[in-house]
N, C-alpha and C positions, 0 to 999 in steps of 0.2 A: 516526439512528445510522449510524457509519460501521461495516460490519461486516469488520475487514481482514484479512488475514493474517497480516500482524506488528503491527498495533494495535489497538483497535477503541475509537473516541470516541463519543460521547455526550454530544447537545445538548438539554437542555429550559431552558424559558424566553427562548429566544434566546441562551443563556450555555452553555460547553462545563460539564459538569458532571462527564463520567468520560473520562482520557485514560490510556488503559492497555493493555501488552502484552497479544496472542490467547494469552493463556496459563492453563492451568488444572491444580492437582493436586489431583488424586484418590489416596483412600487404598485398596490393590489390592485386599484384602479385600472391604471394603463398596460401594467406588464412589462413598463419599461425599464431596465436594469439602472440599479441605484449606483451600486457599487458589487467590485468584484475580488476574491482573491483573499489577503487579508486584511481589509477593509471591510469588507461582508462578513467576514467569521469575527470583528469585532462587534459586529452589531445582532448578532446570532444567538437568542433566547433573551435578545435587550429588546429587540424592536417591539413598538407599539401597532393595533390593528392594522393601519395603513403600511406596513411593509413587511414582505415575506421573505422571510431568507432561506436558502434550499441550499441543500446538498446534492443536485443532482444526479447525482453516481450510489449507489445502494450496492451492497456486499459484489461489489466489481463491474455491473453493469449498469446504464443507462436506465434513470429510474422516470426521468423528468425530460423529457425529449428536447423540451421548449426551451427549458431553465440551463440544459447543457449547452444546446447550440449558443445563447447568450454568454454564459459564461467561457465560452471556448471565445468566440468573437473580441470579448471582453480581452482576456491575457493576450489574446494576437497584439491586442494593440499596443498593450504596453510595451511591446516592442520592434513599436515601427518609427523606423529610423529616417522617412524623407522617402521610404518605397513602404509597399503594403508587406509586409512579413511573408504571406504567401498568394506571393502571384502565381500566376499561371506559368511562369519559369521556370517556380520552384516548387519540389514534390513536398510529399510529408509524411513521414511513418509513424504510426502508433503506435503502443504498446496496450497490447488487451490481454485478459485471462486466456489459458489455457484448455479451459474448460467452456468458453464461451457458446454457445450456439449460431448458426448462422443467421439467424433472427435478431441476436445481440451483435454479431458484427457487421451487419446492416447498417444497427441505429448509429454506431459508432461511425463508419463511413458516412452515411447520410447527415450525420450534424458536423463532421470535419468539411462535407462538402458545402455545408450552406453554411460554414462560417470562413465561407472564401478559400476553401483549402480547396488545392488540384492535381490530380497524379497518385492521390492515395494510398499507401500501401499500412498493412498491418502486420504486425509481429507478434508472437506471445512473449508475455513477459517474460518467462525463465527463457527463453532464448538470449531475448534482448539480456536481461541480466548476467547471462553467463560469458555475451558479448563484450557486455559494462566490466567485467571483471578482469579480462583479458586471456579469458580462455581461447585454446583454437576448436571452435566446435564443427570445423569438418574433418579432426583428425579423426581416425579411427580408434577412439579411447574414447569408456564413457566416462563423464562428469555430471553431478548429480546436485541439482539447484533446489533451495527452499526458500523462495520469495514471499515472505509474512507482509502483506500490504493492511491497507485498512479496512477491505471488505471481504479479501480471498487469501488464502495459501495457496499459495503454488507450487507442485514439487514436479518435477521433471527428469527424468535421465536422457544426455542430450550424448549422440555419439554420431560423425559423418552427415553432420548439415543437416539431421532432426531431431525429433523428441521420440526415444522409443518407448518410452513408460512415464505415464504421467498422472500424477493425482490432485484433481482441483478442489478446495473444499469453502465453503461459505464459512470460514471459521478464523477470523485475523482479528486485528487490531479494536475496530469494533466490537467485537464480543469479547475483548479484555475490559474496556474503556466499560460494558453494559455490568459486566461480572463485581465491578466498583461500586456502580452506583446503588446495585440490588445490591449487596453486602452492607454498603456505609446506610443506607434503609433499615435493612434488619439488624444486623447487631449493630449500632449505635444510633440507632433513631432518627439519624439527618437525612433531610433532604438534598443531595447533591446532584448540581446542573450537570448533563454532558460534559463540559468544557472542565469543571472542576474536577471529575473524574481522571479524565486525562490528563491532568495534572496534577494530579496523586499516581498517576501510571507512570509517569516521565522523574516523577521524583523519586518514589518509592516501590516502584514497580516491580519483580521480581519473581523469577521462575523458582527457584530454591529459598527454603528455608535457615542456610545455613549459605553470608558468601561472606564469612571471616572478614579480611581487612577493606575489603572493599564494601561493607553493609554503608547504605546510606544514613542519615541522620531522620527522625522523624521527621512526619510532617502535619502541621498544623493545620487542619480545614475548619472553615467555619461554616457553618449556615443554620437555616431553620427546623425546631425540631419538627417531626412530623407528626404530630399527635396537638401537642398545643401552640407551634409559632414561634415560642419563643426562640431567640439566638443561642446557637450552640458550640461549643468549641473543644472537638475533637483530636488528639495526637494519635498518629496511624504509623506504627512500625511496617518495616519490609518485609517483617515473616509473617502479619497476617494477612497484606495484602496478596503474599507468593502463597496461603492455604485457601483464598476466595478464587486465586488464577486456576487453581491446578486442574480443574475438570476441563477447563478448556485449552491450557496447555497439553493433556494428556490426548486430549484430540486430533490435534497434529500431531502427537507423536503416532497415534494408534493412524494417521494417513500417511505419513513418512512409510513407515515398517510394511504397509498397502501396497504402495510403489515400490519399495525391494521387493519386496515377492515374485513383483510381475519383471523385474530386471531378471537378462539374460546372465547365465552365469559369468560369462568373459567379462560383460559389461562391471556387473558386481563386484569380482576383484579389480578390477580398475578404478572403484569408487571407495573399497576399503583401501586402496593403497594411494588414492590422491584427494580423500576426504570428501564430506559437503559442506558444501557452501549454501550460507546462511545470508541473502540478502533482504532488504525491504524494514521497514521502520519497525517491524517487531522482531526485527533481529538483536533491537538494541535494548531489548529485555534480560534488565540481569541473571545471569545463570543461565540463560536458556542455552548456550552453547556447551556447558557444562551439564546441564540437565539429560540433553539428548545422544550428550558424547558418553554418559554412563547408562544410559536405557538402552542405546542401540548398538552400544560398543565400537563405532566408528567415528573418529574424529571430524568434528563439526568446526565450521572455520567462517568465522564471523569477518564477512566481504569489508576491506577498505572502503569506505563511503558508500555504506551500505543504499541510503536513501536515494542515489543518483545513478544507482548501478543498471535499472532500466532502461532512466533517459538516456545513459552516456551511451547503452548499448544501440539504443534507435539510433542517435546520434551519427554510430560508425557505420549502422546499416544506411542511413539516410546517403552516405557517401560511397556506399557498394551496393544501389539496388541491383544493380546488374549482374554483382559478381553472385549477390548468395539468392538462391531456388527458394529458399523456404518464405520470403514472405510472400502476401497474397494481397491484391486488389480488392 
């Protein structure tokens, strides 16, 4: 299981089986979960007083203890097949930050375990990702992971079944999706929802100001101005939305260039000469592969299915917890 911020997947049999927004509502009265998944994130800044919708997960950790453990429950079931998904048979590995605390990997175990989950084990994610990818990371060569999720970056250099340098930073997808909405606020007066943001990042998104034939087409947002109400109808190019990203693109870069530093030298040419890799849903921000490959001078290499490169890595460990050391109970 990939347990994310803005998604959380779920793989058994080797096959993804739940691919679905961290979202969950609950009815305010009871506390009893309405709907979960993407079913909740369509009802998310729509709901009336009587129903709360959560995101439980906050820049990578466990925000809402109550609201996770539900929602975990919740996706279990969407695929149970005539047995419970996870019995007591059958184990379950996570995928958590890097940077986690052991206070954070508590909550994490603690709500896998009261949503029926048994045999627990944990991974970090640029593990699991460099797994997802089909690296071998007990060879003795490093590989170097930049996992852009929705509430964390995670950069890693993984050599001989660990992580020897690693940089976690609260600075992902969320703080692009936040960098939208202040922007279309101040220069152009609209009010835009979360959701709408995000979809001006999916459309128009983009790390450089300049990506010749592949620039996207505008994009038309609409909403309220913010001064008088009235309806507003704004066209948003990629080169201004890539000059409201760049303070927080520049952030992960200035945490990438953190992590080399603290790379061993051997490690290091082993990662200027087999690249990094770029996984997790802000990998698929235009240019940025391009942005980081001219800033750091080492070719950046945007993962095959980037969004699954997690899950599919828990996936293969869920089937070797024995063979690999590194994850933990």
């Amino acid at each position: 299981m990939d347990l994310g911020t803005a998604n959380t997947i779920i793989i058994s049999d080797d096959r993804i089986v739940v691919d679905e927004p961290s979202v969950v509502a609950l009815d305010r009265r009871t506390d009893k979960m309405i709907a979960v998944g993407e079913k909740a994130k369509m009802m998310y800044e729509k709901e009336h007083p009587g129903i709360r919708t959560i995101r439980p997960l906050r820049d990578g950790v466990i925000a809402d203890f109550t609201a996770c453990e539900q929602m975990m429950r919740g996706l279990i079931k969407m695929v149970h097949t005539g047995r419970h998904l996870f019995s007591p048979s059958l184990r379950m590995v996570i995928g958590v930050p890097s940077g986690s605390t052991e206070v954070e990997l508590r909550a994490v175990r603690d709500s896998a375990e009261h949503a029926d989950g048994r045999d627990v084990f944990l991974i970090f994610e640029p593990m699991a990702a460099a797994i997802g990818i089909g690296l071998d990371v007990e060879a003795a060569e490093g590989n170097m992971i930049v996992d852009i999720g929705g509430g964390t970056t995670e950069i890693a250099v993984i050599s001989l079944g660990g992580i020897v340098a690693n940089n976690s930073i609260k600075v992902a997808g969320d703080d692009l999706t936040s960098d939208i909405q202040e922007y279309m606020s101040r220069q152009h007066n609209v009010k835009v929802s979360e959701r709408m943001a995000e979809r001006i990042k999916i459309n128009v998104g983009s790390a450089l100001t300049d990506l010749g034939e592949e620039a996207p087409e505008d994009y038309v947002v609409h909403g309220p101005n913010r001064i008088t109400a009235l309806p507003m109808e704004v066209r948003v190019c990629y080169q201004e939305i890539a000059h409201c990203l760049d303070k927080t693109v520049a952030r992960i870069e200035t945490a990438v260039l953190n992590a080399l530093e603290n790379t061993p030298p051997e490690l290091y040419a082993d990662i200027v000469h087999n690249g990094i890799y770029l996984t997790g849903g802000g990998a698929l921000l235009r240019g940025l592969a391009k942005r980081l490959t001219d800033k750091i001078n080492i070719r950046f290499i945007v993962a095959e299915d980037p969004l699954h490169c997690v899950a599919k890595g828990a996936g293969i460990a869920l089937n070797n917890v024995d063979h690999y050391s590194f994850l933990t109970r």
